[in-house]
N, C-alpha and C positions, 0 to 999 in steps of 0.2 A: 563597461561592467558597473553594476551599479548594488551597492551594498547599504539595505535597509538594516537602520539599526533605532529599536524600541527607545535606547537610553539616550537619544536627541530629543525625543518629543519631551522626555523628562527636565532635561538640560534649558530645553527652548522656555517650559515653563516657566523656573526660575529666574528669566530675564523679562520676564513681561512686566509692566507698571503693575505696583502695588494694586491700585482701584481698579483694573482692569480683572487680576488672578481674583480678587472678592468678586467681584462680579460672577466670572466663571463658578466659584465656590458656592454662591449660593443658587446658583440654576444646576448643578449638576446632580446628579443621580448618589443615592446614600452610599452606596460602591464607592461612587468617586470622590464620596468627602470625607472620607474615613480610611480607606486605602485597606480595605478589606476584599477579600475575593469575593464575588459573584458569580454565579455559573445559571447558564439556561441550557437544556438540550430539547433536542427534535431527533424527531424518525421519520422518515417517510419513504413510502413505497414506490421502490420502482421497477418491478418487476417487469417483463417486454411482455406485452397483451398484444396478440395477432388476430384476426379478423375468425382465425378457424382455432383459438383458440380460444374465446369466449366465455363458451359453454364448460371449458372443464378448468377455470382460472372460477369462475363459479361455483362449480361444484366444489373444487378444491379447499375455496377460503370462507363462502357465506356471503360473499359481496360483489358488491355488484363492478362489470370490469367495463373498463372504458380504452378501447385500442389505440395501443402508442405505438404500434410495432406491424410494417408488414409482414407476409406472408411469404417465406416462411422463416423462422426465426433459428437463424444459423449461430449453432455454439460454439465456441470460444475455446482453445486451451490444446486440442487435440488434432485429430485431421479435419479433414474438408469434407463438407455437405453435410455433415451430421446435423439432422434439425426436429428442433425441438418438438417435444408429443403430447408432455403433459407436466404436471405441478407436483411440485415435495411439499415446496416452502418459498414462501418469497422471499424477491432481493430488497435490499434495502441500503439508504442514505441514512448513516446513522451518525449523529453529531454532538458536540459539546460547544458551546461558547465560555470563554473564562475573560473576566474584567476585574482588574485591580485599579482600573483607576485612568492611571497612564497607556494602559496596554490592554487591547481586549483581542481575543486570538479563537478563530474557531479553527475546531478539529472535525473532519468530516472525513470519516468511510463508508465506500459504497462497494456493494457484493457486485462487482466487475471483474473482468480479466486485467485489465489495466484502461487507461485514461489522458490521451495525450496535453501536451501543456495547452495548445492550442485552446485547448475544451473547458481547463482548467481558466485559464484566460477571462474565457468569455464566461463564466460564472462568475467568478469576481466582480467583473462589470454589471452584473444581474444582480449582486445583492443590493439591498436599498441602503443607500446613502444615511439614512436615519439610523443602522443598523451600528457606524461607528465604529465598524470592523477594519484594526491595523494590519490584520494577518489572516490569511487565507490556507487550511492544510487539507488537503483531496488527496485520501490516499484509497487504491484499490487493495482488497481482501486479493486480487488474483487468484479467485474460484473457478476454476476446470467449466463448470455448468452452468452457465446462462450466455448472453449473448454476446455475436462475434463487435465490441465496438472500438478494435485497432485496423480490422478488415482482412486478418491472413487465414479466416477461416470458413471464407464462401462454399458457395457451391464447386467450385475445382479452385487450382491455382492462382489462376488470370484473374479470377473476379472478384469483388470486393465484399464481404460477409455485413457492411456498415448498413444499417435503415439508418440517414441522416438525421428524421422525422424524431428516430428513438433519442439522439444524442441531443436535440433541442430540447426533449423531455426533460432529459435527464438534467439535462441545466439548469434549465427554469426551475426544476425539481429540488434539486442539491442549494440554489440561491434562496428559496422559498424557506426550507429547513434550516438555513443558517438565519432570515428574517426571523425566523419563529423562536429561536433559542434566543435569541439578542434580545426580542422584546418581553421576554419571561425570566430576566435576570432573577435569582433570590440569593440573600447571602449564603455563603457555603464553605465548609473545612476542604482539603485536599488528603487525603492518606495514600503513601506509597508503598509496596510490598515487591520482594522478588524471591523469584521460586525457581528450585530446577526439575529439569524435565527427565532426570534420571529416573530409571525406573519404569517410565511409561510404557514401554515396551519390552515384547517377550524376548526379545534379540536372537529369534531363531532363525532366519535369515542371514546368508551374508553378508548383507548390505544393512544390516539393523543390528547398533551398539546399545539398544535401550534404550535411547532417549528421546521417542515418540518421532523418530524420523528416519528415516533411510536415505543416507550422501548416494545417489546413485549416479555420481562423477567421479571418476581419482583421476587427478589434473595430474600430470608430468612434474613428478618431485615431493608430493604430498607426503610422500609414503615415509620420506623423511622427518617431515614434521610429525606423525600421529603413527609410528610403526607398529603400538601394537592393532591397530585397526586400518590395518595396509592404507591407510591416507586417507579416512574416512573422517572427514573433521565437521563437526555440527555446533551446534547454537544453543546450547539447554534453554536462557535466559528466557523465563516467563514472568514478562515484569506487568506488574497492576496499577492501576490509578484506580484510586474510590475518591468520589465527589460525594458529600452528604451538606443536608441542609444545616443550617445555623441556627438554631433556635434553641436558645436555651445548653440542653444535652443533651438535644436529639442527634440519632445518629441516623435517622432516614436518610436513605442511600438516594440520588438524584440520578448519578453515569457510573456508570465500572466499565471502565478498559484497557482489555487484555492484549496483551504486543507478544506474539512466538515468531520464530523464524519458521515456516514449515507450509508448502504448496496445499493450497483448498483443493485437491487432485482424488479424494476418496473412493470415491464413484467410478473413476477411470472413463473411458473411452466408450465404453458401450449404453455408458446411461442416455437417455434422451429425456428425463423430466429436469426441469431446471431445479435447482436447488443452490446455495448458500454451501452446500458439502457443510461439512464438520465444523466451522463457525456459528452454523444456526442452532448448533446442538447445544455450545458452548455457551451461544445472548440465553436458550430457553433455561438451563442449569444457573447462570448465574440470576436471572431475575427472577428465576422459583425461589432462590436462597436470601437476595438483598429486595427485590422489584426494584423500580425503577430501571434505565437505561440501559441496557448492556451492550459496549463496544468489543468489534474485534479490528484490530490490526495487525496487517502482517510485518513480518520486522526483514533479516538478510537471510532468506530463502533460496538465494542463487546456490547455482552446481548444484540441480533438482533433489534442494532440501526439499521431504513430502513423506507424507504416511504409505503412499500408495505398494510400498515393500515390505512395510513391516506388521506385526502381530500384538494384535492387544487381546487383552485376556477379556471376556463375556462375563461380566460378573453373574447371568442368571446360567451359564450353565458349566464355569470354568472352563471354556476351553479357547481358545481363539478363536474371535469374531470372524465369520465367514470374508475375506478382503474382497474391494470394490461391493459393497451392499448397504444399503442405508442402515442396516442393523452395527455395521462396521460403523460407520461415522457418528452414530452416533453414541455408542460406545467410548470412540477416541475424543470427541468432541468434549461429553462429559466429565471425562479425567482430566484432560487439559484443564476444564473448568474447576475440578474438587482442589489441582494444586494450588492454584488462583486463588482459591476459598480458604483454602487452609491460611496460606501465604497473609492474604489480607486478614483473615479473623485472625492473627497474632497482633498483628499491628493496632485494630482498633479497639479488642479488648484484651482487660489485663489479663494477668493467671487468675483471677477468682469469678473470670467471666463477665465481668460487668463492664458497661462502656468508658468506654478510657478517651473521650472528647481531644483532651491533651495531646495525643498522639496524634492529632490532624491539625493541620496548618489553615489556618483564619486566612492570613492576607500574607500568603508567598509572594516574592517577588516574579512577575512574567517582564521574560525581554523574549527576541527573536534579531533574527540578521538571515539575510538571505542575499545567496548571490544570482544576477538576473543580467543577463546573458552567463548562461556558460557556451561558451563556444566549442563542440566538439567535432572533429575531422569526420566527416562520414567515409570508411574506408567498407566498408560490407557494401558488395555490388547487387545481393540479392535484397538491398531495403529499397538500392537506387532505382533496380527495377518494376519493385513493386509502386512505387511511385512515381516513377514515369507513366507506367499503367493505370494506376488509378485505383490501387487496390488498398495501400495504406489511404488513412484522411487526406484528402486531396484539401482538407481546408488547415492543413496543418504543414508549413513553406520551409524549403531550404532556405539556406545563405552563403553567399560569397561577400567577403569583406565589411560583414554586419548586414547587407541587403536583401532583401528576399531575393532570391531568386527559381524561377519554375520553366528556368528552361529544358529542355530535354536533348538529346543527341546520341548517336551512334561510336565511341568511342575506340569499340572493340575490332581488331585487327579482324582480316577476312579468316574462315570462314564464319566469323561470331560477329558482323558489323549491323547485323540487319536486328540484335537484341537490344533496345534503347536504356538507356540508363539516364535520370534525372544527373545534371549535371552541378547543381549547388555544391559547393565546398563542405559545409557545415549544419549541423543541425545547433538548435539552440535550445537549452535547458535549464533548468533550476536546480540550485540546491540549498537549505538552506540550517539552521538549526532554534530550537526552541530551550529555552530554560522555564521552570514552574515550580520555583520552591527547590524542594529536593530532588526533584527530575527535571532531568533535560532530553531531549529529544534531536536525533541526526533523520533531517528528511532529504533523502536520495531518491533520485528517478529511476533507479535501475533493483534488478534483481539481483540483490549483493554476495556476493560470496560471505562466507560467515569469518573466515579468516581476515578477512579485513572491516569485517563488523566489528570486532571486537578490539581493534586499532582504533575503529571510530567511538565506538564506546569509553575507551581508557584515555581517547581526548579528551571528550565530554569531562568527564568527571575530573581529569586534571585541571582544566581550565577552569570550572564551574565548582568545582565541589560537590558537586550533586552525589546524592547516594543511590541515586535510580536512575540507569539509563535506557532506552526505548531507540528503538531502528524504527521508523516510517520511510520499509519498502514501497516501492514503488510511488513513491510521493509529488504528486503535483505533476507527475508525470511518469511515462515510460518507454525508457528507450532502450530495456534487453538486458541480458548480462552482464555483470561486471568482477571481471578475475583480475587478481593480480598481474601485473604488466609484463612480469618476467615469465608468466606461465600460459600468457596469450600465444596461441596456435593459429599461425596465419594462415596455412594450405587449404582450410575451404573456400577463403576469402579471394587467395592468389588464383584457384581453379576454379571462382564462378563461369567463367566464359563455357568451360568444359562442360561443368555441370548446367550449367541453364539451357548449353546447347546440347544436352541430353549423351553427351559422348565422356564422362569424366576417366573413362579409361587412357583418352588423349591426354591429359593431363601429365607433365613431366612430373611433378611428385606422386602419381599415382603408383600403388594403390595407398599410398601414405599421406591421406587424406581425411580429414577427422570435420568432418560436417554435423559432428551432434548437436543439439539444438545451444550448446553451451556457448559454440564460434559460432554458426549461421542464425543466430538470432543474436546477433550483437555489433554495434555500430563500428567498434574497431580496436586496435591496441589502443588509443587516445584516452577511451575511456575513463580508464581507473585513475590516472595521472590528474586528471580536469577534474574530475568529482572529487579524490581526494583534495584535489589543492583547493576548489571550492571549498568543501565541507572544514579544515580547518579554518579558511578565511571569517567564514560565517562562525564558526566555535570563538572566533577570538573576537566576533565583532557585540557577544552577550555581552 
C-alpha cells in the first residue's frame, strides 16, 4: 500500500543545498516563486462518432466529425442493446489544473457512465512529463446516455458493449486536455460556496422529499434513521468552486464546479440520442451567467439517488415538467444551476453588489494523499463472470496476493460447473483525498451511499478545517455500490449459481432474494470497510 503525500515534496525541499533551492528559484514559473495559485483549464470533446452516425453528429453541432466509435454505439446505464440514433449535446472532458507551487493537481470530468482505474492509469502515463502534474482526478458525471465503456450494456448479456478504439480516444483525449490546462497556467483567486438542494422539487411522489432527488432504495433499517420519510435519506449539499483570474479586481470567472449527489438518469431508458442529461443544462446556465468553464461533478449518489421520480415545476407554464423529456432536464438542470449561482454570488459580492476580491483566496494551500492499492475481496460472482467472459475491460486484471491474476475456472458444484468464474481474489483500487484552501475533497470509486457521505465529509473538515466539502463519485475509478456494512444483503450474491443458471427458484433463500441493482452490481460486503479505512488514511495523510 503506498500513500502519496503532497507535504514530502514540500519537506524534501527544505533540505536541499542552499545554491541548489536559488537555482530552482529562479527557473521556475511566477506560480512557483510566489506561492500563489495558478489555475489553467481545458475542455475537450469526446463524444462516440460512429461510422453511421456522421451525418447527424453534423448536423447536430456544425462540425465537422471524425469516427472514434464503431458501429453500433451501445448506451450505458440501462438495459442491453439499446443503441444509439442521434445527438442532444455532446460529451465532454472537462478539466481544471490548480498549482501553488509545491502541488499542482488536475481535476478532470468526463460525461461517462463510469471509468475503470485501469483507464485511468494509462492516462496518467499519457500526460507529458513537462505538464508537472503531482495528482491525477478522472471522475465520471455517470450519465444514463452515451456510451457503454465498463461493457454490461451490449447487445445481450454475454457480450461486451466496450469499442476499445473509443477508450484509446478517450485517453489520449482526457491526457491531451490535462497538457492544455497545465500549459496555460494564469494567476487566479479560489471562491467557495454551499448550497441546499431543498426545495428543488415538488415532492409529489412518494419517493421525492424535495430535494431534487428521489432515494429509490430503503435498505433494511433506514427507516429508523429518517422515519419521517420511511428511510429515504439524501445529500442536499451542492457545494461550488469558482476559479477567477488575478488581475488586479478582476473577478473574470476561469472554472466553476458544481458537486451534487444525484444520477445523470433524466431521459430514462427509452432515450436513444446521446446526451450529458441534466449536467449539460447545468455547464450552459452557469457560463451564460459567469463564461468561462463550467464543471459538473457528481458527489455520493448511491442507493439510486436521481431525478428520474421526482417533479420539478416548468417555470414557462407552472406545472411539472413532463418526466424522462429533455424539456425535463433541462428545467432541473437549470435550478440546480440558479442554487449554485445564488450560493456563489453571496460569496464574491458584498451586500451592495459590488466585487468583494477579498472573499477569494490568492494562494490556498493544495496537498493530496492517496491510497494505491486498495485491495478489495471480490465476493459478487456475477462481475466474476462477466470477466471470465470477456464482457467487463478484459484490460483491466484481478489479483491474488498483490499479483495479477487472469485465470478462469469452473468452481460451482454440479449442476452450475459448466458457468466459469474469473478466479483472482481481489480487485484493486484507489482512493484518495484532496485539500484546496477551504475545500477538501473525498475521491471514492464507488457509488456512495449518502449516509456515509456525510461521515466522509464530517472527516474532511475535522481533520482539515475546511469549510467546503465535495464527494468525487465515482473517482479514478468504478467499482459499484457502496452501503454501509451492516446493511449489506448477501442473498443475490449467495444465489448467483441459481440465478445465472436461470433457475433462481432453486435457490434455498428463495424467494427472499434481493438482486436490485444496489447488491448485484457491487463487489461485496468488503467494500465499505476498505474504502472507509482507505478514505480516512488518505484524510489524515493532508
Amino acid at each position: 500500500m503506498h500513500l502519496q503525500d503532497s507535504h514530502f515534496v514540500s519537506r524534501a525541499w527544505r533540505l536541499l543545498p542552499f545554491a541548489a533551492l536559488l537555482c530552482l528559484a529562479l527557473t521556475a514559473s511566477p506560480a512557483l516563486a510566489d506561492g500563489s495559485l495558478s489555475v489553467g483549464t481545458c475542455a475537450r470533446d469526446i463524444t462516440p462518432i460512429s461510422p453511421s452516425l456522421v451525418s447527424d453528429y453534423e448536423a447536430a453541432f456544425g462540425a465537422p466529425a471524425v469516427v472514434n466509435h464503431s458501429d453500433p454505439i451501445y448506451m450505458a446505464g440501462f438495459g442491453n442493446g439499446r443503441e444509439a440514433t442521434d445527438y442532444n449535446d455532446r460529451l465532454w472532458a472537462r478539466g481544471v489544473v490548480l498549482d501553488r507551487g509545491d502541488s499542482r493537481v488536475a481535476i478532470v470530468s468526463i460525461d461517462l457512465i463510469g471509468y475503470f482505474k485501469n483507464e485511468v492509469d494509462t492516462i496518467r502515463e499519457m500526460v507529458s512529463p513537462s505538464s508537472e502534474i503531482d495528482f491525477v482526478l478522472v471522475s465520471s458525471t455517470h450519465q444514463h446516455e452515451g456510451p457503454d465503456t465498463l461493457g454490461l450494456w451490449g447487445p445481450n448479456e454475454t457480450t461486451t458493449g466496450i469499442d476499445f478504439a473509443y477508450l484509446d480516444f478517450v485517453n489520449a483525449t482526457v491526457a491531451d486536455c490535462i497538457d492544455e490546462a497545465s500549459a496555460n497556467l494564469e494567476k487566479a483567486r479560489i471562491y467557495y460556496a454551499t448550497a441546499n438542494s431543498a426545495g428543488l422539487s415538488l415532492g409529489l411522489s412518494s419517493e421525492d422529499d424535495g430535494f431534487g432527488v428521489a432515494d429509490g432504495k430503503v435498505l433494511e433499517g433506514d427507516e429508523a434513521l429518517a422515519p419521517a420519510t420511511e428511510g429515504r435519506i439524501v445529500d442536499p449539499t451542492i457545494a461550488t468552486m469558482q476559479l477567477t483570474a488575478r488581475k488586479g479586481s478582476s473577478l473574470e470567472v476561469l472554472a466553476t464546479l458544481v458537486n451534487f449527489g444525484s444520477h445523470p438518469e433524466s431521459l430514462g431508458s427509452n432515450n436513444t440520442l446521446i446526451t450529458s442529461d441534466f449536467p449539460h443544462y447545468l455547464r450552459e446556465r452557469i457560463e451564460a451567467e459567469y463564461g468561462g468553464l463550467a464543471i459538473w461533478m457528481s458527489g455520493d449518489l448511491g442507493v439510486l439517488q436521481g431525478p428520474l421520480d421526482i417533479d420539478v415545476e416548468d417555470p414557462d407554464t407552472g406545472m411539472p415538467a413532463p418526466r424522462r423529456t429533455f424539456r425535463f432536464a433541462e428545467v432541473h438542470g437549470t435550478q440546480v444551476a440558479e442554487r449554485a449561482i445564488e450560493a456563489i454570488d453571496a460569496v464574491r459580492f458584498g451586500k451592495n453588489k459590488r466585487p468583494s476580491p477579498k472573499n477569494g483566496a490568492p494562494a490556498p494551500e493544495i496537498s493530496y494523499a492517496t491510497v494505491d492499492p486498495v485491495a478489495i475481496r471480490l465476493d459478487n460472482p456475477y462481475f466474476r463472470f462477466f470477466t471470465a467472459i470477456g464482457v467487463l475491460d478484459v484490460r483491466r486484471s484481478l489479483f491474488t496476493n498483490g499479483v495479477p491474476d487472469g485465470s478462469v475456472g469452473f468452481p460451482f458444484p454440479p449442476p452450475f460447473n459448466e458457468i466459469p468464474q474469473a478466479l483472482g481474489e481481489d480487485i484493486q483500487t484507489e482512493v484518495s483525498a484532496v485539500r484546496i484552501g477551504k475545500g477538501a475533497i473525498a475521491v471514492v470509486p464507488t457509488e456512495l451511499d449518502p449516509q456515509i457521505g456525510a461521515t466522509y465529509r464530517s472527516a474532511l473538515v475535522d481533520a482539515t478545517g475546511a469549510e467546503h466539502s465535495f464527494i468525487a463519485g465515482l473517482g479514478n475509478d468504478q467499482i459499484g455500490y457502496q452501503v454501509p456494512f451492516e446493511k449489506f444483503n448477501p442473498s443475490c450474491q449467495i444465489c448467483a449459481p441459481f440465478v445465472l443458471g436461470g433457475v433462481p427458484q432453486f435457490c434455498p433463500l428463495f424467494p427472499n432474494i434481493d438482486c436490485s441493482t444496489v447488491f448485484q452490481n457491487n463487489v461485496g460486503e468488503d467494500v465499505s470497510p476498505k474504502v472507509t479505512g482507505a478514505i480516512h488514511e488518505a484524510i489524515d495523510g493532508l
